[in-house]
ROBASE-235460 format. One record per atom (N, C-alpha, C, O, CB): residue in one letter; x, y, z. Coordinates in steps of 0.2 Angstrom, whole numbers, plus 2048, in hexadecimal, padded with zeros to 3 digits. Each point is the difference from the previous one (the first is absolute). Glycine has a CB too. Layout:
# ROBASE-235460
AXYZ...
//
This chain:
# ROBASE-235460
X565554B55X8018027FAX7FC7FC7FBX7FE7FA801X80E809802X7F27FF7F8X7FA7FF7FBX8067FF7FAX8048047FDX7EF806808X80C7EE7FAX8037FF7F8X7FD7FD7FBX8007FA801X808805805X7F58057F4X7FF7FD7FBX8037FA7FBX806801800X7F5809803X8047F37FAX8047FB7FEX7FE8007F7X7FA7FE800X8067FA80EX8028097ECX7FC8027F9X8037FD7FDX8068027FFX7F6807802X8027F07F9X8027FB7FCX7FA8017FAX7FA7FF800X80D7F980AX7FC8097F2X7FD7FE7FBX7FC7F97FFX7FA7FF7FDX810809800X7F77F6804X7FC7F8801X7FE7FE7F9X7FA7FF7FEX80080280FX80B7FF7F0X7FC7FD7F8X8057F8800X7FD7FB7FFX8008147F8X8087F0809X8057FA7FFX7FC7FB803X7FF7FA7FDX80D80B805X7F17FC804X7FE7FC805X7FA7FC7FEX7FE7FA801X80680F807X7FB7FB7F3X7F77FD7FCX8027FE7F9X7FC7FE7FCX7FA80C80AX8107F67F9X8007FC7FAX8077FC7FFX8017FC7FCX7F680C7FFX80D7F980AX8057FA802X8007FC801X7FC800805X8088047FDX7FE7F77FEX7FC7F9806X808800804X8007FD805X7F67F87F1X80E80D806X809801807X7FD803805X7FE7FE805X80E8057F3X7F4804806X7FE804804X7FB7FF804X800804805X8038027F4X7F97F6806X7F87FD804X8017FD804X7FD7FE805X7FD8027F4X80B7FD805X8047FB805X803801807X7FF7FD805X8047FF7F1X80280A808X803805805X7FF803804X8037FF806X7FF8007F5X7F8806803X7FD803802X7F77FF801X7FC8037FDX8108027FFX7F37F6808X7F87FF7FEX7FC805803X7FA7FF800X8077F67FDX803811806X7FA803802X8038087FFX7FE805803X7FB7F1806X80C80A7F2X8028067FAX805801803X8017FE806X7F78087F6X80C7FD802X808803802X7FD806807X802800806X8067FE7EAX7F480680DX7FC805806X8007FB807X802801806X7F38077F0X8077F3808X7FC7FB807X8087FD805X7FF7FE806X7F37FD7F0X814804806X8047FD804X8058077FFX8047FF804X7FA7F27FAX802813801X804806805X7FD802806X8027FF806X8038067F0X7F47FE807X7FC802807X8007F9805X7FF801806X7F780A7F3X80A7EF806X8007FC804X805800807X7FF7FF805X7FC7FD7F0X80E807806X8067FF805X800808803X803801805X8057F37F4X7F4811803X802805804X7FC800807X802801805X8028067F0X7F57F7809X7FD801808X8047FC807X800800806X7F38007F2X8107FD803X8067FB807X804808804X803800806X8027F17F0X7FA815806X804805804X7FA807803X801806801X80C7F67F6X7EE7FF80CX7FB805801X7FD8057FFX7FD804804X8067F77FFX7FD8047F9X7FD8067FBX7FA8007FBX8007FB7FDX80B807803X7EF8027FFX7FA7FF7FEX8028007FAX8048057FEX7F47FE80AX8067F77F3X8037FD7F9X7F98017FDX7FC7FC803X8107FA800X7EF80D7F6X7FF7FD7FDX8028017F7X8048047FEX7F57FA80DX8037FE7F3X8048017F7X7F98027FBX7FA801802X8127F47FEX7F680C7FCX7FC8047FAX8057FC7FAX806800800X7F780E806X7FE7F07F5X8017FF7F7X7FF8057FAX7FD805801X8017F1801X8068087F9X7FD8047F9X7F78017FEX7FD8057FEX80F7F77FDX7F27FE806X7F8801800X7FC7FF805X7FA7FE7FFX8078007F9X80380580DX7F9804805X8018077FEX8068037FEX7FA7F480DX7F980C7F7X7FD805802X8068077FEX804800804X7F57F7806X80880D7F2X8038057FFX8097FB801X8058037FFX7F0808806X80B7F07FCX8097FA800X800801807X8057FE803X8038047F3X7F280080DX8007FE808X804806802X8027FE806X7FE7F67FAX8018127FEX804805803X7FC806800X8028047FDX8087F77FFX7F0806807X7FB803800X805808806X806800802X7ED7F17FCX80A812802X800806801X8017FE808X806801803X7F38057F1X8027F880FX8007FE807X8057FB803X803801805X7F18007F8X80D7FB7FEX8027F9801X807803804X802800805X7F87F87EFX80B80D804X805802800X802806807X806801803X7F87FC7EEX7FD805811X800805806X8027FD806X804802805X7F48037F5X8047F5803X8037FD808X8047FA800X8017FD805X7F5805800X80E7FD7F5X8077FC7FEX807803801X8038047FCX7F67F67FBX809803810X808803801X8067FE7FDX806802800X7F67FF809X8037FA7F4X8077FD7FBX7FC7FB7F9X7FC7FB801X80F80280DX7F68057EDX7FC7FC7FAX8067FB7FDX8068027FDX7F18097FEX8067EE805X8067FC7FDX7FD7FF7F9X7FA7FF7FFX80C7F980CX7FF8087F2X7FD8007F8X8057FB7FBX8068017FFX7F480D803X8017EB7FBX8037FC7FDX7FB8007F9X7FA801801X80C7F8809X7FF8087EFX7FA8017FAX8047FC7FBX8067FE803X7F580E800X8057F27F7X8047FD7FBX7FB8027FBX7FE8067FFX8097F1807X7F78057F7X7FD8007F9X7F78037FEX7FD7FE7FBX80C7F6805X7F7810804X7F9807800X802806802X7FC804803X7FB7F47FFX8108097FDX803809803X7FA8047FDX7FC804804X8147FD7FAX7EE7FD7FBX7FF8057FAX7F8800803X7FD8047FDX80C7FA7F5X7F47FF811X7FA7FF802X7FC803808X7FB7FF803X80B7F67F5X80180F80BX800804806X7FC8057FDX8018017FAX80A7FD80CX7F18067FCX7FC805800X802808800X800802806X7F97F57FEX80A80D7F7X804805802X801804806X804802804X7FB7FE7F1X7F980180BX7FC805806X8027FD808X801803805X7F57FF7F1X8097F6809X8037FC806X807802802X801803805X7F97F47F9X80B8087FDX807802801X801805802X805801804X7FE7FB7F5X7FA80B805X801807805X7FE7FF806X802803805X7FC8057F2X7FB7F3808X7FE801809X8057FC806X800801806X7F37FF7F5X8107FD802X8067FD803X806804801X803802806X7F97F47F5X80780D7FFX806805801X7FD804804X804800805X8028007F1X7F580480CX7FF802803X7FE800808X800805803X7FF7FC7F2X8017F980DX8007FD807X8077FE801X801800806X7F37FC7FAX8118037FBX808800803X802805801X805800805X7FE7F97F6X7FA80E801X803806802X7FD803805X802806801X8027FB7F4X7F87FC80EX7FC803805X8037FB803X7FC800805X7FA8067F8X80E7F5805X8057FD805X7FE7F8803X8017FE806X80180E7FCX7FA7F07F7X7FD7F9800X8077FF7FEX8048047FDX7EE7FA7FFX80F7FA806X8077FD800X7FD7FA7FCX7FB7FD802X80D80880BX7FC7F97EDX8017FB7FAX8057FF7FEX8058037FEX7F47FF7FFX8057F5803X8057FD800X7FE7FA7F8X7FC7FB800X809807810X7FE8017EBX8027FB7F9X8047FC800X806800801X7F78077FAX7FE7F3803X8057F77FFX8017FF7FAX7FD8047FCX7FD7F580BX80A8037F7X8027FE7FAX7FE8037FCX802805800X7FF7F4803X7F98057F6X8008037FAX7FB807802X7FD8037FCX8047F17FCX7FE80E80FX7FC806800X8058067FEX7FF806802X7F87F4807X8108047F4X8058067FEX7FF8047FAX8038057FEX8047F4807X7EF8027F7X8008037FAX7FA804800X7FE8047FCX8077F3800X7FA80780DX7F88037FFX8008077FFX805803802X7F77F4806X7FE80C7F6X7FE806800X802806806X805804801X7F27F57F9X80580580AX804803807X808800801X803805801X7F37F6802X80C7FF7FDX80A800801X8038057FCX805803802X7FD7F17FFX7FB80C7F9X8038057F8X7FE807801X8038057FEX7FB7F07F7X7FB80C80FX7FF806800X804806805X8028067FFX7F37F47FEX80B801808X805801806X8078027FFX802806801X7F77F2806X80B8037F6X8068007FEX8028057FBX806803800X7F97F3804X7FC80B7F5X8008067FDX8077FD7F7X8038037FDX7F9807814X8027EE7F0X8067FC7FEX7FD7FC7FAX7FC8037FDX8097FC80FX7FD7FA7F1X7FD7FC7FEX8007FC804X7FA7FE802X8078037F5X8047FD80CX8007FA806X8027FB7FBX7FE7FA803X7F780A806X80E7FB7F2X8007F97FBX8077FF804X803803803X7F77FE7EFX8067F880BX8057FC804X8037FA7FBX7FE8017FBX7FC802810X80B7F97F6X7FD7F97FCX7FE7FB806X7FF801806X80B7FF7EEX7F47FA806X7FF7FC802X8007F77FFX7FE7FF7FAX7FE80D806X8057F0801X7FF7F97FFX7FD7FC806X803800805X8078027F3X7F17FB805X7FB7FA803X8057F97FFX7FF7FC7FBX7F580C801X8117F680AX8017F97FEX8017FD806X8047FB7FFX8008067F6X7FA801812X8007FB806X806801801X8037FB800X7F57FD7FEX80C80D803X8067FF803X802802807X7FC802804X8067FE7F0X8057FF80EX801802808X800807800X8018027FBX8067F4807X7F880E802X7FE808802X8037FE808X7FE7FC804X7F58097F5X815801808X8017FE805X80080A7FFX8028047FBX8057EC809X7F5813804X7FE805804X807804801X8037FB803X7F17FF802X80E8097FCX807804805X7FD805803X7FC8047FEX80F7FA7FCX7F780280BX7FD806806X805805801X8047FF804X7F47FA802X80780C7F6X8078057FFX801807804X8048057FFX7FC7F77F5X7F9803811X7FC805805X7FE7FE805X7FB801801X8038047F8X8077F780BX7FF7FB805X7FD805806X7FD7FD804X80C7FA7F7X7F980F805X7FE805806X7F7801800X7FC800804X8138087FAX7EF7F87F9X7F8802800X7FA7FA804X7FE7FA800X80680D7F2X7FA7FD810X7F77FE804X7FD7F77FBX7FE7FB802X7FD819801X8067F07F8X7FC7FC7FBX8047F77FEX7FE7FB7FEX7FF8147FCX80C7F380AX8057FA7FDX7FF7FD809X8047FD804X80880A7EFX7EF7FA80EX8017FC80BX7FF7FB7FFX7FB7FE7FDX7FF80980AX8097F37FBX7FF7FA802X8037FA7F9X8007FA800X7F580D809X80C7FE7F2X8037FC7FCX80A8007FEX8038057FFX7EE7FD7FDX8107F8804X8068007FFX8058037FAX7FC8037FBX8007F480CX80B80A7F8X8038017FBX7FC7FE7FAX7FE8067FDX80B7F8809X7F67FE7F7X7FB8017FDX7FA7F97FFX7FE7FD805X80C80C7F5X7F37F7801X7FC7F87FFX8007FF7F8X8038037FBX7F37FF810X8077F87F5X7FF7FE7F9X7F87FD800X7FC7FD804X8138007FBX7F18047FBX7F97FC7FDX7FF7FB7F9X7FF8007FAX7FE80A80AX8047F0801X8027FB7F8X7FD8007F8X8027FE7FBX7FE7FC80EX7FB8087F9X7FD8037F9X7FD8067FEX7FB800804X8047F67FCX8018117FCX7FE8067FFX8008007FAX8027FC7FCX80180880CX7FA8027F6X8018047F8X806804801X800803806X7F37FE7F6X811800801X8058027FFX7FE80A7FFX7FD8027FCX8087F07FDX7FD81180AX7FF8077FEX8098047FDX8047FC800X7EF80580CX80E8047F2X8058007FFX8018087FFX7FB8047FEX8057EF800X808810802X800806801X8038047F6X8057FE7FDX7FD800814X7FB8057EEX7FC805804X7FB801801X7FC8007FBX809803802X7F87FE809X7FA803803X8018087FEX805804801X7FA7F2809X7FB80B7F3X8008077FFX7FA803805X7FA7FF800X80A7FE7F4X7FF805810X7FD804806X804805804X8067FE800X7F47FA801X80480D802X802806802X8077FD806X7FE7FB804X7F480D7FAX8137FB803X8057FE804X7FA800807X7FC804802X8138017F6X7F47F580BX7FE7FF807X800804805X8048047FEX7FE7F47FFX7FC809808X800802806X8047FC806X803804805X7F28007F6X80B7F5804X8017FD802X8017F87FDX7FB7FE7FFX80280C808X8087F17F8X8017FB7FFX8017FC803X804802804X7FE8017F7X7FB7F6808X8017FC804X8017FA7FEX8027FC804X7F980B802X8037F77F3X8007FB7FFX8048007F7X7FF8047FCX7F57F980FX80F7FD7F4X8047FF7F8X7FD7F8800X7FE7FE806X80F80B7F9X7F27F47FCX8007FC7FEX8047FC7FAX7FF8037FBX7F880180CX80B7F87FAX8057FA7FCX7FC7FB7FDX7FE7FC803X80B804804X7F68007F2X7FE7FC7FCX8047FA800X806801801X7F58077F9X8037F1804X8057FB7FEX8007FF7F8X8027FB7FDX7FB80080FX8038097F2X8008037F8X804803800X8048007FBX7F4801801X80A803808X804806802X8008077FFX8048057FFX8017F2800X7F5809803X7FF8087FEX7FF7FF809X8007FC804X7F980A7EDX80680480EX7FF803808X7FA804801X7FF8037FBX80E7FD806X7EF802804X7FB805800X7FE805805X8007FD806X7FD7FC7F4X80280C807X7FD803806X7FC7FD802X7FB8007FCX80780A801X7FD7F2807X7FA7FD803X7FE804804X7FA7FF7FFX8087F7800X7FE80D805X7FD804806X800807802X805801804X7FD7F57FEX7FB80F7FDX8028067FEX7F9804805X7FA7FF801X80D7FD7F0X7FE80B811X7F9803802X8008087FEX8048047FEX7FD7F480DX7F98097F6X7FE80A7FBX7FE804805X7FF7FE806X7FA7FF7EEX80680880BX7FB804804X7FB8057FDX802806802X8067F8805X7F38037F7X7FB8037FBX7FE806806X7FB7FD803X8017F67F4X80481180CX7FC804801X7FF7FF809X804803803X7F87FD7F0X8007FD810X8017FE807X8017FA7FFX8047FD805X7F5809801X8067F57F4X7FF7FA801X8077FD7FFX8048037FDX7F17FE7FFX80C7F9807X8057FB7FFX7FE7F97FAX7FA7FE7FFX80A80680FX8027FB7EEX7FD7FA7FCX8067FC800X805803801X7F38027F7X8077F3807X8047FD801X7FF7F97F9X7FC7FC7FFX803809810X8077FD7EEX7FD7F97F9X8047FB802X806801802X7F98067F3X7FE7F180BX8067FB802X7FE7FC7F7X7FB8007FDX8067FD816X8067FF7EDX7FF7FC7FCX7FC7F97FEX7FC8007FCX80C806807X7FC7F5801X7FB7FB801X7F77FF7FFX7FC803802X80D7FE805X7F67F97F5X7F97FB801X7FC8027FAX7FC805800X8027FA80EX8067FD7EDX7FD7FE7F8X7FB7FA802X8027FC804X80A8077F2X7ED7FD809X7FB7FD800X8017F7801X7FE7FD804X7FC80F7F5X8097F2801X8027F9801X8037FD803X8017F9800X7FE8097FAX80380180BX8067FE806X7FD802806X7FD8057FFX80D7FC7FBX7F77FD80AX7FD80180AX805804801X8017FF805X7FB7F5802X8068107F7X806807804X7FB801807X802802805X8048067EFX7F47F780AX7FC805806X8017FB808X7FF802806X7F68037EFX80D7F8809X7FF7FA805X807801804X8007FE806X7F77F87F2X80F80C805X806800802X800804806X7FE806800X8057F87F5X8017FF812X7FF805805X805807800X800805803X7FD7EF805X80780B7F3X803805801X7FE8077FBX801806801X8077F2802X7F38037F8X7FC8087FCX7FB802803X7FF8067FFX8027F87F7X7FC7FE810X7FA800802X803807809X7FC803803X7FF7ED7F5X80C80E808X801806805X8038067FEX7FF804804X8037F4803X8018097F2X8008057FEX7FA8067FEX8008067FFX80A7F17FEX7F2805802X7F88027FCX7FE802807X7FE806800X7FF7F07F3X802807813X7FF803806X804807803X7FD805802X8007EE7FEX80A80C7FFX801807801X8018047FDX803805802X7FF7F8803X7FB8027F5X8028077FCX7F6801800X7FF8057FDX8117F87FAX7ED80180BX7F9802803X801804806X7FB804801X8007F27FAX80980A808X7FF801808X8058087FEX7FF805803X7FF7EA806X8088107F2X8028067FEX7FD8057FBX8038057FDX8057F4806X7F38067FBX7FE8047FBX7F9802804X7FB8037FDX80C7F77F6X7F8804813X7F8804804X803805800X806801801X7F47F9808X80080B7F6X801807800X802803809X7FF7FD806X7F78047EFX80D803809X802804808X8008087FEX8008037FCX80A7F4808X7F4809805X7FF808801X8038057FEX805802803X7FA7FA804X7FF8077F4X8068077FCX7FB804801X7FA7FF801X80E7FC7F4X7FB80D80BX7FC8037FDX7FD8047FAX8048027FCX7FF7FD80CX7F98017F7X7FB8037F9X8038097FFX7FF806802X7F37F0801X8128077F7X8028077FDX7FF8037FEX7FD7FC7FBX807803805X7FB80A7FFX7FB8037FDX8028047FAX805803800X7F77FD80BX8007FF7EEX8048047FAX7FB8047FEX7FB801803X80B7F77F8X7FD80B7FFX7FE8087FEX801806804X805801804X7F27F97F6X803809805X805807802X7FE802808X7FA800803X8078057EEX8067FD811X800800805X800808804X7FF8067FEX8067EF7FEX7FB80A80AX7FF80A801X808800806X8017FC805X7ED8087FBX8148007FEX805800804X803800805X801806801X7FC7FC7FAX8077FA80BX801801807X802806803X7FF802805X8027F47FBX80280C7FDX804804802X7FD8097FDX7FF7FF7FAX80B7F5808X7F68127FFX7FE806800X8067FF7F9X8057FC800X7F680B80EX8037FE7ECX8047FE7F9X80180A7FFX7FB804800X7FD7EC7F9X80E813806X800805802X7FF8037F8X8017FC7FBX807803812X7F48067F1X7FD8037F8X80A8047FDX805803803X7E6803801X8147F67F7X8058027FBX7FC8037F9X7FC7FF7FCX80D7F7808X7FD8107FEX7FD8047F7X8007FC7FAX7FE8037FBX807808809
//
């Protein structure tokens, strides 16, 4: 399985938290823990080469993880179709945290995707309310993260397909954290978790979640259905 990995990489070059955190991008330490599940990992930014989602690139990418925050408006429209377009042709993506604003998430979902929000380091405990799904394996009842950005509901997005995950603010709001679509062949998977200032990424339990919901969203064998117009199976007897 071929997994691309796609971060904006702009925090990274002018955060010094974030630089801290991440010193070789938020891209460089996911593809880091997924190759732990054998799988050919590499990543692509906002300024490489077409955003690194070249025509080629995308052909031969079976699951696109995609983290973006503060350059959505900076995605290339023409890129965005070339992506919807490989989901619905049955590329499996999986959106992190603020990539719920991205271009792509909003095109797919057909939504705003707005949410609230508050930035103050607080506790984020996970519940796993789909303990039966592929994606909730190996993780318990639920987890926590000592410090997050706060997301909160409403989430404006198309009712799910599937829920697996809520999350508990220590503010006390609540959120869909973990949610799955189906676009066409493609599967998509949005999780909550890993505002830039905080190691979320580092956490073993986001870090197994983010693994299977890679390993759930590879494309599988379907068949290619045929539209427009059709010719008949069966002898169609002439009516006056």
């Amino acid at each position: 399985m071929n997994v691309l990995v796609w971060n904006e990489n702009r925090h990274e070059q002018t955060n010094p938290v974030v630089t801290a955190n991440y010193p070789n991008g938020i891209h460089g330490t996911i593809a880091e823990f997924l190759q732990e599940e054998q799988v050919q990992v590499k990543t692509a930014t906002l300024d490489d080469f077409e955003h690194g989602l070249t025509e080629d690139v995308l052909n031969e990418t079976d699951v696109l993880v995609w983290w973006g925050h503060k350059a959505h408006g900076e995605v290339k429209d023409d890129i965005v179709e070339r992506v919807q377009k490989r989901v619905l042709e049955g590329m499996g993506l999986v959106v992190l945290h603020s990539g719920h604003f991205s271009k792509i998430f909003k095109k797919l979902m057909g939504t705003t995707c707005d949410l609230k929000w508050r930035e103050a380091g607080e506790k984020e405990r996970i519940w796993v309310v789909d303990p039966t799904h592929p994606i909730a394996e190996g993780v318990g009842q639920f987890f926590e993260l000592e410090q997050e950005e706060m997301y909160g509901e409403h989430f404006d997005i198309p009712t799910p397909d599937e829920l697996i995950f809520v999350s508990w603010f220590e503010g006390g709001e609540v959120f869909r954290s973990g949610c799955t679509f189906k676009r066409g062949k493609g599967k998509i998977f949005y999780f909550r978790p890993g505002h830039e200032t905080y190691k979320t990424y580092y956490n073993a339990d986001v870090q197994r979640v983010i693994k299977n919901g890679v390993q759930w969203a590879k494309p599988s064998e379907t068949a290619t259905h045929e539209y427009g117009n059709a010719q008949p199976l069966e002898k169609i007897s002439e009516k006056n």
